[in-house]
N, C-alpha and C positions, 0 to 999 in steps of 0.2 A: 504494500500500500504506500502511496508518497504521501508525501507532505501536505497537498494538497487534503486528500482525501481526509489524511488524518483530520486536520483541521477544522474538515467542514463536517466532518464526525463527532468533534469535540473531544477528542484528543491531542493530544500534542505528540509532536516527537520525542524521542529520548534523548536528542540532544540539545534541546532545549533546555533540557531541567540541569543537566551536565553545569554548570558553571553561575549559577544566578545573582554573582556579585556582577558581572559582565550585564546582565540582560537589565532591559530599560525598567523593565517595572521596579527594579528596588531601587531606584534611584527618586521615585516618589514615595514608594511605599515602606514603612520601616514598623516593623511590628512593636506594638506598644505590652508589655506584660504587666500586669498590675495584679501585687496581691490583693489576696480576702479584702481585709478591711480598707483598700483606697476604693476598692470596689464598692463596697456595701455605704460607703461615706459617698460618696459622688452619686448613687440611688437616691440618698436621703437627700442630699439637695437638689435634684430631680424633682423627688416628691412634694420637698419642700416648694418649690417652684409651679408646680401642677397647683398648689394649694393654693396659692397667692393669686393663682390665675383666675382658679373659681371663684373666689373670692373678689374679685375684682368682676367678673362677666355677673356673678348677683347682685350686686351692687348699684354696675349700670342696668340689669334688669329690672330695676327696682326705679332708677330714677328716670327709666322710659317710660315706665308703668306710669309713675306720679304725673310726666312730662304730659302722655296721652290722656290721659284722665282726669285727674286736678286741675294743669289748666287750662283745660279745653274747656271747662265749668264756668270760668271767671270772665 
């Protein structure tokens, strides 16, 4: 099978994989390792962030509500 084929197979060649300090992709891409807990800290302020966001969209829900309603009365 050539090159070709492989690829439109989605495989790769096996010398491709032979050398991957050479090949373009790691020159973008660099593996980030992160223990347990930077892990589990970087969720929480994810979560933390998700919160503040609901919190902020009920908010404006709240004074659309008022906006449409309240003073549409006056």
């Amino acid at each position: 099978m050539n090159d070709k084929k492989l690829f439109e197979s989605g495989c790769f060649s096996p010398e491709w994989a032979t050398d991957m300090e050479q090949s373009p992709i790691s020159t973008f891409y660099t593996r980030q390792n992160k223990d347990l807990q930077t892990l589990l800290n970087e969720l929480d302020e994810i979560k933390d962030r998700i919160q503040e966001i609901q919190a902020k969209q009920w908010h404006l829900a709240k004074l659309i509500n008022f906006h449409e309603n309240e003073l549409v009365r006056e």
